[in-house]
PDB file of N, CA, C and O in Angstrom:
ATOM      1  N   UNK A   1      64.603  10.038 -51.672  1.00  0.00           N
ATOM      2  CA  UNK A   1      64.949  10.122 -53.081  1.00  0.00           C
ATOM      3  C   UNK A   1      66.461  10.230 -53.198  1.00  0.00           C
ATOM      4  O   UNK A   1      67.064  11.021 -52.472  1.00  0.00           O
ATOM      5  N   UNK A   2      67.211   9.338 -54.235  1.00  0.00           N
ATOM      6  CA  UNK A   2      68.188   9.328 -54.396  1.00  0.00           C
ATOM      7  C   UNK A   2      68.915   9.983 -55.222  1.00  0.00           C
ATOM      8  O   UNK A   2      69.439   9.395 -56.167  1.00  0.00           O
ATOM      9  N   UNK A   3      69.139  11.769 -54.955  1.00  0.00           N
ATOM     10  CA  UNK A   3      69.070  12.724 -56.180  1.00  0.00           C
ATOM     11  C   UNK A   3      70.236  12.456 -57.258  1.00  0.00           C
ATOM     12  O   UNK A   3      70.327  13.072 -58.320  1.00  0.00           O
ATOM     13  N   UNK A   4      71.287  11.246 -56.744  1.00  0.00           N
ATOM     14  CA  UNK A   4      72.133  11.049 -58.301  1.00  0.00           C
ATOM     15  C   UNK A   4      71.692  10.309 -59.248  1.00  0.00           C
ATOM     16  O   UNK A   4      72.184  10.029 -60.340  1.00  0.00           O
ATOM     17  N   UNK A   5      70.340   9.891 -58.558  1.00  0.00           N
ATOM     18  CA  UNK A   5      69.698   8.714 -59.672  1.00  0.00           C
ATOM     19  C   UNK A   5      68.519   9.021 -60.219  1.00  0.00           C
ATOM     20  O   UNK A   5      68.017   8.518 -61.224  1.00  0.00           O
ATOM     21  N   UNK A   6      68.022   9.995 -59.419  1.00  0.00           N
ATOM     22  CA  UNK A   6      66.504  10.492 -59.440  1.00  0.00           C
ATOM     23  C   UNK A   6      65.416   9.101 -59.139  1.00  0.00           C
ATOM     24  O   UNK A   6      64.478   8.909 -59.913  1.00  0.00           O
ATOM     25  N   UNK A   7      65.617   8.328 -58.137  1.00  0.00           N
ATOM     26  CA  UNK A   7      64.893   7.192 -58.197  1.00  0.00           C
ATOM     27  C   UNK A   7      64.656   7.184 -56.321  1.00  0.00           C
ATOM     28  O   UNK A   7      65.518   7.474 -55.493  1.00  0.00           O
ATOM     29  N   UNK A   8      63.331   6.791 -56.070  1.00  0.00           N
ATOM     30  CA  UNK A   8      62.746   6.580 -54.828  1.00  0.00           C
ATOM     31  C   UNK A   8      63.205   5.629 -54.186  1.00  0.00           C
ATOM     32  O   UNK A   8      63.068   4.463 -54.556  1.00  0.00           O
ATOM     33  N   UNK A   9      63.978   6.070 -52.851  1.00  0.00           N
ATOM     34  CA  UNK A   9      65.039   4.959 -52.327  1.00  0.00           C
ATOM     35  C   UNK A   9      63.817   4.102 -51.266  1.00  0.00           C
ATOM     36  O   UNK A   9      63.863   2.895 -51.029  1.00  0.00           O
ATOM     37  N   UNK A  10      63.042   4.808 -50.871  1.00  0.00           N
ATOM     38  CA  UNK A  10      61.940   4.331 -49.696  1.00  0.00           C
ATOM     39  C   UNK A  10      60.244   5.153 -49.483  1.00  0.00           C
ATOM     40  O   UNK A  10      60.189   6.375 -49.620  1.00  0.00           O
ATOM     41  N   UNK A  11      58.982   4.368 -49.157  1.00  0.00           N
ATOM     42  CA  UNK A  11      58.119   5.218 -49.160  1.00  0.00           C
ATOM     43  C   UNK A  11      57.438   4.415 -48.198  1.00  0.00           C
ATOM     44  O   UNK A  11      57.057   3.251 -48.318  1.00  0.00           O
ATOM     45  N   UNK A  12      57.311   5.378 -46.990  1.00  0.00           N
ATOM     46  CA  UNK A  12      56.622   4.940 -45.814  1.00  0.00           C
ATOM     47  C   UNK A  12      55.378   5.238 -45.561  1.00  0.00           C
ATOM     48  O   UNK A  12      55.280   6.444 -45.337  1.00  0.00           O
ATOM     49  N   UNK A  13      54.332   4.656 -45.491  1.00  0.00           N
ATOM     50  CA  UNK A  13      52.815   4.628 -44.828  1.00  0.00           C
ATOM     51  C   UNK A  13      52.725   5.644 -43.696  1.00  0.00           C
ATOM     52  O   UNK A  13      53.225   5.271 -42.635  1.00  0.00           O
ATOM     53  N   UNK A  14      52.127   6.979 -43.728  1.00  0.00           N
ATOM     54  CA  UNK A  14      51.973   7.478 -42.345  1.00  0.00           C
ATOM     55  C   UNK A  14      50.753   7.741 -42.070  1.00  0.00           C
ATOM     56  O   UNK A  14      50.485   8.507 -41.144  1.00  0.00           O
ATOM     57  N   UNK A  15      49.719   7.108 -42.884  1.00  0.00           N
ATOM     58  CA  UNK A  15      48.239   7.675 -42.604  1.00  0.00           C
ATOM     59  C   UNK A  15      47.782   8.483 -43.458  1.00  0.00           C
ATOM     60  O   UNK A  15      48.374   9.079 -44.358  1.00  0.00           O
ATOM     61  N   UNK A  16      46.336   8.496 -43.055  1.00  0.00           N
ATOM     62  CA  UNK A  16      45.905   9.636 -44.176  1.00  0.00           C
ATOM     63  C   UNK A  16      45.705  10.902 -44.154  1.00  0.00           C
ATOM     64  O   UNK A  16      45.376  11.362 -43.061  1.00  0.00           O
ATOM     65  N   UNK A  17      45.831  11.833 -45.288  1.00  0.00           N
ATOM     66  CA  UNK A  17      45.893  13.212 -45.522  1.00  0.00           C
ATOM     67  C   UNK A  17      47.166  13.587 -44.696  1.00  0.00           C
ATOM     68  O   UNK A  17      46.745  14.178 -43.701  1.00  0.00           O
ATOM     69  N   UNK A  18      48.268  13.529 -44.659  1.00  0.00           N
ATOM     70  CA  UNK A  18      49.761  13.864 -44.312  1.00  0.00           C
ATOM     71  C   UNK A  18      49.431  15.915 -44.656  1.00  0.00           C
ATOM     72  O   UNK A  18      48.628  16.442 -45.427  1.00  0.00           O
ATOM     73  N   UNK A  19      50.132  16.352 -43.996  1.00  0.00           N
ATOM     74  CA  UNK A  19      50.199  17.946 -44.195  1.00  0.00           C
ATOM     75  C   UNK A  19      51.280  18.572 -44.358  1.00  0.00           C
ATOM     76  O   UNK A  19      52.222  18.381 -43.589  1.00  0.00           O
ATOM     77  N   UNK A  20      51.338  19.246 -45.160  1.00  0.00           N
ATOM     78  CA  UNK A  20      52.357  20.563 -45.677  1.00  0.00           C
ATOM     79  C   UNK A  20      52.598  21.535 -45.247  1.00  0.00           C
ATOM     80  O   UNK A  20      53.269  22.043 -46.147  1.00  0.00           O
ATOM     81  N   UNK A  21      52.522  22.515 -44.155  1.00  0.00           N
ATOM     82  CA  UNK A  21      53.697  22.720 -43.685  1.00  0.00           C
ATOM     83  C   UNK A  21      53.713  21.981 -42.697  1.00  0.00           C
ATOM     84  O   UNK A  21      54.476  22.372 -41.814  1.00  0.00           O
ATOM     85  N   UNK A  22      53.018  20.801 -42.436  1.00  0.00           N
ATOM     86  CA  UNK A  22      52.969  19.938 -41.236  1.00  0.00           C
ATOM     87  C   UNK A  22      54.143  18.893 -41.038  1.00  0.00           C
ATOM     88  O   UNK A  22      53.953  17.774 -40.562  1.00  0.00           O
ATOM     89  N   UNK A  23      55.181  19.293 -41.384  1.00  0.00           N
ATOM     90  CA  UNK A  23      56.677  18.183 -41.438  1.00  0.00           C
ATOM     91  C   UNK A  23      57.322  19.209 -40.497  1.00  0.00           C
ATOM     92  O   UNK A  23      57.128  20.420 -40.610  1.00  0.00           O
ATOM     93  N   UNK A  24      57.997  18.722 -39.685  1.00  0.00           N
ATOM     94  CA  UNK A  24      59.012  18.889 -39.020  1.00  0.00           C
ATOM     95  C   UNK A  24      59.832  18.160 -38.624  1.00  0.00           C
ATOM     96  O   UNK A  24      59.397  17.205 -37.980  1.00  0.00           O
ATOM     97  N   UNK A  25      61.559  18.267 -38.836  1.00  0.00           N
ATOM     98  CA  UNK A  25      62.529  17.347 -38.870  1.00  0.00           C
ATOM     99  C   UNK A  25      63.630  18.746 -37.895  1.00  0.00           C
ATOM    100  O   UNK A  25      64.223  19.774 -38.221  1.00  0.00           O
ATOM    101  N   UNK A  26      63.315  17.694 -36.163  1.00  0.00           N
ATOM    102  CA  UNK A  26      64.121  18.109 -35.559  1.00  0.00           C
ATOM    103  C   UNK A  26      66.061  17.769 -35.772  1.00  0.00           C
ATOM    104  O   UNK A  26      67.011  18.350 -35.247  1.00  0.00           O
ATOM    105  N   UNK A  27      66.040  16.967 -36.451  1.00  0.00           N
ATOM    106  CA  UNK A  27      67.116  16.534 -36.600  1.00  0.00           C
ATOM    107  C   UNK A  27      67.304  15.198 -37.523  1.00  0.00           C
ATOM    108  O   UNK A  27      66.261  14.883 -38.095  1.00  0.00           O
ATOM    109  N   UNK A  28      68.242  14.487 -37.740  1.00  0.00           N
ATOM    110  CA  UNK A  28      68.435  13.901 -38.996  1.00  0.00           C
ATOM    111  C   UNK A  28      67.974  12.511 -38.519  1.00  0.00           C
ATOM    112  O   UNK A  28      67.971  11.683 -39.429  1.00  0.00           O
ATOM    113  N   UNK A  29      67.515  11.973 -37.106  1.00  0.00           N
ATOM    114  CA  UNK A  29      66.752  10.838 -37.156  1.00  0.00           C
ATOM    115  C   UNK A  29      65.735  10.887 -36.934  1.00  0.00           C
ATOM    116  O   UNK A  29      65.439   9.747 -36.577  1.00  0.00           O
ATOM    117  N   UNK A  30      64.517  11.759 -36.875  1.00  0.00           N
ATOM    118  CA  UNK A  30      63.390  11.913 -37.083  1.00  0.00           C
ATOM    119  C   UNK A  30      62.492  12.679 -37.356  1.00  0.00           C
ATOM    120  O   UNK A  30      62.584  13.829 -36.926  1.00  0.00           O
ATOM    121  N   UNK A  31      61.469  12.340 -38.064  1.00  0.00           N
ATOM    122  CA  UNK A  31      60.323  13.553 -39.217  1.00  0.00           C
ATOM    123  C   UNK A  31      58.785  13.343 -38.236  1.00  0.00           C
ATOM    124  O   UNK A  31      58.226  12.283 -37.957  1.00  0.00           O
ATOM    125  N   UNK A  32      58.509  14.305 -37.982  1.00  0.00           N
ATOM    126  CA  UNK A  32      57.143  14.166 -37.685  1.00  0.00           C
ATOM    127  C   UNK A  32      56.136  15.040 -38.504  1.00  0.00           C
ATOM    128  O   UNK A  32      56.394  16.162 -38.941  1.00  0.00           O
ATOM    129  N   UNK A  33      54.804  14.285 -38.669  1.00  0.00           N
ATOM    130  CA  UNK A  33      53.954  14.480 -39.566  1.00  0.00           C
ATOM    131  C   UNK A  33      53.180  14.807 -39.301  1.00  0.00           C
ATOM    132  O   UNK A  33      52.498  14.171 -38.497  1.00  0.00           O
ATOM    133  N   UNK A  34      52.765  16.032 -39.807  1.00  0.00           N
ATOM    134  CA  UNK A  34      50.798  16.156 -39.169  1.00  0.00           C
ATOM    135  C   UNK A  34      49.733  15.171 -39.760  1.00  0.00           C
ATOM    136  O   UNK A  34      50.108  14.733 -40.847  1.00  0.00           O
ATOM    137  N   UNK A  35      48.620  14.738 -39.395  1.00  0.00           N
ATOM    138  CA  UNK A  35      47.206  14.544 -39.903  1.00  0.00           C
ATOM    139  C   UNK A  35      46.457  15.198 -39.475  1.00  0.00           C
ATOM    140  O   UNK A  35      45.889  14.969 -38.407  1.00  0.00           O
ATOM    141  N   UNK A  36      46.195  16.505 -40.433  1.00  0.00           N
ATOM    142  CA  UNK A  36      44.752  16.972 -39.501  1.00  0.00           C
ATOM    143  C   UNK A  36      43.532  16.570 -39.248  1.00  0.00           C
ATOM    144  O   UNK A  36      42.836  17.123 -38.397  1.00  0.00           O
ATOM    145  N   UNK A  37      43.102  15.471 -40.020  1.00  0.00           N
ATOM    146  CA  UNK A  37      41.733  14.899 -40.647  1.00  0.00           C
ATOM    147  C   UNK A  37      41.843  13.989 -39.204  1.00  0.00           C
ATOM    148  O   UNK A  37      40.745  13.665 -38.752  1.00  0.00           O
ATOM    149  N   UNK A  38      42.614  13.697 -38.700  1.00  0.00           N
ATOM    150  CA  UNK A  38      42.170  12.772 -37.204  1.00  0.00           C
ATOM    151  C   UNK A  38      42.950  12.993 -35.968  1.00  0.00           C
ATOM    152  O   UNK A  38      43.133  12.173 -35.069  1.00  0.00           O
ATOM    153  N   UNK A  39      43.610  14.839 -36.077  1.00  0.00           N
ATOM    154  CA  UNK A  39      44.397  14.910 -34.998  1.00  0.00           C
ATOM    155  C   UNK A  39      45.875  14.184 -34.284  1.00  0.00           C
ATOM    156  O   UNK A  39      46.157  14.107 -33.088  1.00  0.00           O
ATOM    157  N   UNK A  40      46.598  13.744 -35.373  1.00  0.00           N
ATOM    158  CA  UNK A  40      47.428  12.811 -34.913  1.00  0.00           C
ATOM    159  C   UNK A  40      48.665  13.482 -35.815  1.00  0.00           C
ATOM    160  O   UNK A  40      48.363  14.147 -36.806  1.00  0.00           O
ATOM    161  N   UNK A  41      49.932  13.310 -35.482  1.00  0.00           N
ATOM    162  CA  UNK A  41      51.378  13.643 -35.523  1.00  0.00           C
ATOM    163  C   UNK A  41      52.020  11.933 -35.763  1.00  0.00           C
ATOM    164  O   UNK A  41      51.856  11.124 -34.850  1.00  0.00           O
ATOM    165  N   UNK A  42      52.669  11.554 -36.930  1.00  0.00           N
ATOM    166  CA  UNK A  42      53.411  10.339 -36.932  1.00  0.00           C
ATOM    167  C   UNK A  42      54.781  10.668 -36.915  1.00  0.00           C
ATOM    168  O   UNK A  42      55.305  11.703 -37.329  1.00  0.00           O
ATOM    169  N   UNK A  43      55.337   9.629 -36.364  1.00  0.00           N
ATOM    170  CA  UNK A  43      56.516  10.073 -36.090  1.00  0.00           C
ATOM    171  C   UNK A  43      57.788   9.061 -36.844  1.00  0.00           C
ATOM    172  O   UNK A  43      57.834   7.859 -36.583  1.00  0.00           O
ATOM    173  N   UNK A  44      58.347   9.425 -37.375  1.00  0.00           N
ATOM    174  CA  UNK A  44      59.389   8.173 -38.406  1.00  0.00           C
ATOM    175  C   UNK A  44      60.773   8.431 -38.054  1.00  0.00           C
ATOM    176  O   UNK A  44      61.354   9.516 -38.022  1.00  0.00           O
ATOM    177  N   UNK A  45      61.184   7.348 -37.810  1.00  0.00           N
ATOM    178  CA  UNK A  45      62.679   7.130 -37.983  1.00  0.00           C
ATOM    179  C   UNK A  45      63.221   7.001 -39.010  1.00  0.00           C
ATOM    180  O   UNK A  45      62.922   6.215 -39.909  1.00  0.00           O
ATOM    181  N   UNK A  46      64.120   7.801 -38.978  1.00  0.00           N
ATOM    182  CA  UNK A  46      64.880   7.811 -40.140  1.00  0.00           C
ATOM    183  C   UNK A  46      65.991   6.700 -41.179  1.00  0.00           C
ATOM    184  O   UNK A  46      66.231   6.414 -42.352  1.00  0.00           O
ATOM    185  N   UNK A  47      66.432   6.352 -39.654  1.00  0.00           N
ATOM    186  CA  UNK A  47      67.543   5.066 -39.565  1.00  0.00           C
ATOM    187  C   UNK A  47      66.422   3.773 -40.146  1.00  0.00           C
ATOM    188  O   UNK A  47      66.932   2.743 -40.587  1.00  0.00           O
ATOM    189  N   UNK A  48      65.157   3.889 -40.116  1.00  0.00           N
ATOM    190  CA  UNK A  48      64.705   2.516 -40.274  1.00  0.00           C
ATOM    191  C   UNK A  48      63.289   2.672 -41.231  1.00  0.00           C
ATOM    192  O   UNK A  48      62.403   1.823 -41.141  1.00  0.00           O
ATOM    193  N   UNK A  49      63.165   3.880 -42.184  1.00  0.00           N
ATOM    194  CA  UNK A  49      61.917   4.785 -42.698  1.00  0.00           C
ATOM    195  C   UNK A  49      60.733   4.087 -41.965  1.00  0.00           C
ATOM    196  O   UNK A  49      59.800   3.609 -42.610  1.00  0.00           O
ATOM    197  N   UNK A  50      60.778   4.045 -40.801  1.00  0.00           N
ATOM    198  CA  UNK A  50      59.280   3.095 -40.057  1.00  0.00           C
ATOM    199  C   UNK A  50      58.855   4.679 -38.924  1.00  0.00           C
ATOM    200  O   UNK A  50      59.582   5.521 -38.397  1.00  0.00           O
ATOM    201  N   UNK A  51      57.641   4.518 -38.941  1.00  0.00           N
ATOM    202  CA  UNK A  51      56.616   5.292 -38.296  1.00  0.00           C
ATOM    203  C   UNK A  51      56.417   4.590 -37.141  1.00  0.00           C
ATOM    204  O   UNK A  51      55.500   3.769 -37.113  1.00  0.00           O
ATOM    205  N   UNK A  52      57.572   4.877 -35.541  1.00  0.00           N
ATOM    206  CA  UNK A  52      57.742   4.296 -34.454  1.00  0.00           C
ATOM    207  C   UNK A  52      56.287   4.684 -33.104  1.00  0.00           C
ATOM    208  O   UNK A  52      55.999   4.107 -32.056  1.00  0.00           O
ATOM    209  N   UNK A  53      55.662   5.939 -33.823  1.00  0.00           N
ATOM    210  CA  UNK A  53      54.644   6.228 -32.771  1.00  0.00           C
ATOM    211  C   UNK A  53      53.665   7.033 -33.931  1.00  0.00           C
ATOM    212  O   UNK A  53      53.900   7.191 -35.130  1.00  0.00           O
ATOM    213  N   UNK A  54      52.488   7.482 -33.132  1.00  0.00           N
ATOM    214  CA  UNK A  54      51.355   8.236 -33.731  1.00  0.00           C
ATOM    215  C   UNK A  54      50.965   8.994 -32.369  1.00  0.00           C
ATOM    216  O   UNK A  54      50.465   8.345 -31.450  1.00  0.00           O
ATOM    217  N   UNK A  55      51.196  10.372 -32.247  1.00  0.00           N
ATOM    218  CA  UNK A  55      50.661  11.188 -31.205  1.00  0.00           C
ATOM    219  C   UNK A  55      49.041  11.766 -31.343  1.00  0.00           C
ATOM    220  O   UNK A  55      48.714  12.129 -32.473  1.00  0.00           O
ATOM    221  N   UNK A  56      48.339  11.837 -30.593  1.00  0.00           N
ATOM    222  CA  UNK A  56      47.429  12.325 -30.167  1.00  0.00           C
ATOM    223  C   UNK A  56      47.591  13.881 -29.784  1.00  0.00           C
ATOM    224  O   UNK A  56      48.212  14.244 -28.786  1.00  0.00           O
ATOM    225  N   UNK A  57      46.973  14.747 -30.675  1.00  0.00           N
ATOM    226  CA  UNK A  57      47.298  16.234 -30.560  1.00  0.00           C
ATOM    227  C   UNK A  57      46.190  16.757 -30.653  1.00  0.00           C
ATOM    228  O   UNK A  57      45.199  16.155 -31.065  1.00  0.00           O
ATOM    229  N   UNK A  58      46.208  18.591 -30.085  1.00  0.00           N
ATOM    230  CA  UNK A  58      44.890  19.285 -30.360  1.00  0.00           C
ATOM    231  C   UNK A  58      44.732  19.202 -31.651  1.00  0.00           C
ATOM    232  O   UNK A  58      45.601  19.077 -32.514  1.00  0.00           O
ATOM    233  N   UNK A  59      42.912  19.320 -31.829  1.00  0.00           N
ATOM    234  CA  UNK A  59      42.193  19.534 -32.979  1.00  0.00           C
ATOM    235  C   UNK A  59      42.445  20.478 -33.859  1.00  0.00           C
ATOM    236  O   UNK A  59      42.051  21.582 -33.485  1.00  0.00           O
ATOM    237  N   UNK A  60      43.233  20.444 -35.453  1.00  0.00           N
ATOM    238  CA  UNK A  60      42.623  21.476 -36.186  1.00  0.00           C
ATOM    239  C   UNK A  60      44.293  21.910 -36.112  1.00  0.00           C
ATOM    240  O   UNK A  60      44.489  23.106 -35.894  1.00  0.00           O
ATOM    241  N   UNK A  61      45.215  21.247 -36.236  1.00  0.00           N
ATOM    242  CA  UNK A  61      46.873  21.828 -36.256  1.00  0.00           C
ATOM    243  C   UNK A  61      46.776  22.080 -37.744  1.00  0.00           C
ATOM    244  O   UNK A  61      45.972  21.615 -38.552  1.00  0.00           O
ATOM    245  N   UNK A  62      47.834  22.969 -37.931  1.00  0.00           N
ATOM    246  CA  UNK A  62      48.372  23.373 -39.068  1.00  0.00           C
ATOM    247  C   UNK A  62      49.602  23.257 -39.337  1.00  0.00           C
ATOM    248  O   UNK A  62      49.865  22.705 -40.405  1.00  0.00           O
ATOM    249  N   UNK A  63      50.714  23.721 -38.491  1.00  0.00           N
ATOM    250  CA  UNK A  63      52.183  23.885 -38.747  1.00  0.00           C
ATOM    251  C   UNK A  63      52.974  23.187 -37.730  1.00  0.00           C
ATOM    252  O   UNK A  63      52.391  22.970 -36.668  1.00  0.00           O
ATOM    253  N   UNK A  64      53.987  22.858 -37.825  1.00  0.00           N
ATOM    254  CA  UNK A  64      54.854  21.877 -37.038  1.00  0.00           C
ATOM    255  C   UNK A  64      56.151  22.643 -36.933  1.00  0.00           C
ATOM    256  O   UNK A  64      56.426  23.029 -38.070  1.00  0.00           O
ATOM    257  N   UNK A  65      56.927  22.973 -36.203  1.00  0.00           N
ATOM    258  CA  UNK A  65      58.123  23.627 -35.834  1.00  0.00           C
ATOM    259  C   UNK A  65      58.696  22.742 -34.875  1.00  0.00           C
ATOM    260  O   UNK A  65      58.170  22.159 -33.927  1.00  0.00           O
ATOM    261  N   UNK A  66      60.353  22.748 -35.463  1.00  0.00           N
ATOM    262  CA  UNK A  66      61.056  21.849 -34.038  1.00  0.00           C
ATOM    263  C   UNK A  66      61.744  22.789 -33.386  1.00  0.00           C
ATOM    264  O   UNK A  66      62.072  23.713 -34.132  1.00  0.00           O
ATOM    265  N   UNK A  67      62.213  22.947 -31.865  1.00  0.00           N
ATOM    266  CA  UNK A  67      62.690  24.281 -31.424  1.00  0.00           C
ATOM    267  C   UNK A  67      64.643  23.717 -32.114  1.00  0.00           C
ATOM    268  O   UNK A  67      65.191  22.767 -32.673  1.00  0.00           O
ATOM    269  N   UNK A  68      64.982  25.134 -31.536  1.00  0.00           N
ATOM    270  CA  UNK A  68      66.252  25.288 -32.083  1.00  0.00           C
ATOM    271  C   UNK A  68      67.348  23.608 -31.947  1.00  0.00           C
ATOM    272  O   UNK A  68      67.957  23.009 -32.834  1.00  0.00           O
ATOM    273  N   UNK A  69      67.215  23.319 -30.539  1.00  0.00           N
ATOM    274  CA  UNK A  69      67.914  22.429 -30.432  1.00  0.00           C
ATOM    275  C   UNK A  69      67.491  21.325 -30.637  1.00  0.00           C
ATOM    276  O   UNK A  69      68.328  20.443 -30.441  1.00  0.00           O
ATOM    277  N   UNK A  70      66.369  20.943 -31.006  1.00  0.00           N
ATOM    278  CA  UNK A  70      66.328  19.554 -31.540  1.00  0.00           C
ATOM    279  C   UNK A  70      65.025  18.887 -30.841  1.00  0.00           C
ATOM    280  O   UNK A  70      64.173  18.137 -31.319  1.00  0.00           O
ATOM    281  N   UNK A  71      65.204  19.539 -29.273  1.00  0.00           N
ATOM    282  CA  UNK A  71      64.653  18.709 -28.160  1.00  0.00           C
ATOM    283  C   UNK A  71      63.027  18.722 -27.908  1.00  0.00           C
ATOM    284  O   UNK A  71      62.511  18.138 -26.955  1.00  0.00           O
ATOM    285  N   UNK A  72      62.237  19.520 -28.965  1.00  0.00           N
ATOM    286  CA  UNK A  72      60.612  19.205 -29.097  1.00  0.00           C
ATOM    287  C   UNK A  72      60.484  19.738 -30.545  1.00  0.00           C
ATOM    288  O   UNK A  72      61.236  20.270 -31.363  1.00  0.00           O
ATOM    289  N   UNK A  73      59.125  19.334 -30.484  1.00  0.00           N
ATOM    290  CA  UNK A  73      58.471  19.614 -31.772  1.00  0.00           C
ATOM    291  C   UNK A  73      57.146  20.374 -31.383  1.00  0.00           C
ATOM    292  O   UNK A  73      56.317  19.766 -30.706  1.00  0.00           O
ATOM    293  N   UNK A  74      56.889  21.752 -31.798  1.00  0.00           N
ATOM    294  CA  UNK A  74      55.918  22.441 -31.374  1.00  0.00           C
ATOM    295  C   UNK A  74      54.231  22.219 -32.722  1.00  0.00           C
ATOM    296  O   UNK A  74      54.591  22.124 -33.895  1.00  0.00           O
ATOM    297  N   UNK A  75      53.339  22.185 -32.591  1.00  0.00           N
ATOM    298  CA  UNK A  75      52.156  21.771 -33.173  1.00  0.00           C
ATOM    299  C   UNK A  75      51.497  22.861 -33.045  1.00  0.00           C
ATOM    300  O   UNK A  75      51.120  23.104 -31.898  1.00  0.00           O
ATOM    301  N   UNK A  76      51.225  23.619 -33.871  1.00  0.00           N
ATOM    302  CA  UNK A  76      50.158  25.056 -33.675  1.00  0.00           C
ATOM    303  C   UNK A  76      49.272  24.445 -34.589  1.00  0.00           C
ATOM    304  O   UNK A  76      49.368  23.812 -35.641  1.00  0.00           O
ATOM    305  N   UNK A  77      47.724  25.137 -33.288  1.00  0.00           N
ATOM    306  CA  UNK A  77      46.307  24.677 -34.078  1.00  0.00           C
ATOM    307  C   UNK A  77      45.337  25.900 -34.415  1.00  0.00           C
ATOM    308  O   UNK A  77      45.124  26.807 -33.609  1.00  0.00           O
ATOM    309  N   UNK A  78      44.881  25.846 -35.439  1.00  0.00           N
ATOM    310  CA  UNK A  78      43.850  26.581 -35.318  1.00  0.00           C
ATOM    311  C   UNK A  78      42.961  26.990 -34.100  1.00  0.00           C
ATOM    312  O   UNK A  78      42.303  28.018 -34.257  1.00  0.00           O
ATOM    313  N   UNK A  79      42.897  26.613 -33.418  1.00  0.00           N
ATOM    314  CA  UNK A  79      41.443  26.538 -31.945  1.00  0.00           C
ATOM    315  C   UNK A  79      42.908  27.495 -30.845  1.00  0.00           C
ATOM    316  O   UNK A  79      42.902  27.548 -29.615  1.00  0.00           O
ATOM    317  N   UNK A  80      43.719  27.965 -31.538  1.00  0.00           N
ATOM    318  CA  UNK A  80      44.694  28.983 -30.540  1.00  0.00           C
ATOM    319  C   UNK A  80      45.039  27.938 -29.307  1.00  0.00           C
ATOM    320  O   UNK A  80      44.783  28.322 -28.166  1.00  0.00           O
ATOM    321  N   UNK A  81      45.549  26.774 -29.483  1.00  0.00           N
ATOM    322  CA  UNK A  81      46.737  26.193 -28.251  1.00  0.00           C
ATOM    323  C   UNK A  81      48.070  25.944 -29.729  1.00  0.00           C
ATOM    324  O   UNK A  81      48.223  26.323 -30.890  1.00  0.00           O
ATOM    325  N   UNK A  82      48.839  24.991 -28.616  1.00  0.00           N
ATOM    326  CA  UNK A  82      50.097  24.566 -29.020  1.00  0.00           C
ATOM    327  C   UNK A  82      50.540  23.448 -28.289  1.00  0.00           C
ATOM    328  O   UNK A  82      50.936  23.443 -27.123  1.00  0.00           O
ATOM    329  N   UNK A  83      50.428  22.375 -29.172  1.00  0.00           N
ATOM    330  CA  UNK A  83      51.235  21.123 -28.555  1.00  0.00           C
ATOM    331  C   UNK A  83      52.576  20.887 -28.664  1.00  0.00           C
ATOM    332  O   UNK A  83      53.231  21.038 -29.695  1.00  0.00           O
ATOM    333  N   UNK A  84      53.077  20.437 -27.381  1.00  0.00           N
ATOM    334  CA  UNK A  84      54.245  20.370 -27.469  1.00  0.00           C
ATOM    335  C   UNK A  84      54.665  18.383 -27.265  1.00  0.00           C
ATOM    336  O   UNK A  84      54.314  17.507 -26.474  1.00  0.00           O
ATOM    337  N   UNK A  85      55.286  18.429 -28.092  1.00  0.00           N
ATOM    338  CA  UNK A  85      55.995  16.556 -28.241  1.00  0.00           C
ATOM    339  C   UNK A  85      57.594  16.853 -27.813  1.00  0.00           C
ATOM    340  O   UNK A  85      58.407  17.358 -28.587  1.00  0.00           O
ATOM    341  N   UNK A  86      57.867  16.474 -26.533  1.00  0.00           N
ATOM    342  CA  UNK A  86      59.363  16.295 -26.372  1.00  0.00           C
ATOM    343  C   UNK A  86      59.648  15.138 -26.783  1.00  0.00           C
ATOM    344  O   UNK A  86      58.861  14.203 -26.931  1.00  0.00           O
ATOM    345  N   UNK A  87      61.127  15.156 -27.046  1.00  0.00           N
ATOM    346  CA  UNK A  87      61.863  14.364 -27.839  1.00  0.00           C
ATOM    347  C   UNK A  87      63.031  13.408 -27.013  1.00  0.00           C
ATOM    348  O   UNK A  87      62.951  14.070 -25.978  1.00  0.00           O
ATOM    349  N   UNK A  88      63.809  12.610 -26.756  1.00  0.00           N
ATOM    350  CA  UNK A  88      64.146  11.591 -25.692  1.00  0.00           C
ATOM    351  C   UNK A  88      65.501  11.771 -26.222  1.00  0.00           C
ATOM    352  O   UNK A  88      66.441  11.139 -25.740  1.00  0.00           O
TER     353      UNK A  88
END
């Protein structure tokens, strides 16, 4: 969103049922997304609003955290694990 215009600069496809607190943005070129409805994390570039991968994660996530420096994205699930997605 382009807040001097109030107008939608881009809107990318990431699948269905996307989650809330399920965004995590390790840094300013990429957002990853939860789906809980099929276990999967999308992952978008920023530089290009395209969804470059779709991870395969435990069942039943809720929240998405990126650690301090940038370099993973942590996935907490209901069923008590934690996936971890390093970052390149």
């Amino acid at each position: 969103i382009d807040t001097a215009t109030n107008t939608v600069t881009a809107t990318i496809p990431v699948g269905p049922f996307p989650d809330f607190p399920g965004v995590a943005l390790p840094d300013s070129s990429a957002v990853y997304v939860l789906h809980p409805d099929d276990d999967s994390v999308s992952v978008i570039e920023t530089a290009t609003n395209s969804v470059t991968a779709t991870v395969r994660v435990g069942e039943g996530q809720y929240y998405a955290l990126a650690s301090p420096d940038g370099s993973a994205v942590y996935i907490l699930s209901w069923s008590g694990t934690i996936s971890v997605i390093g970052r390149q």
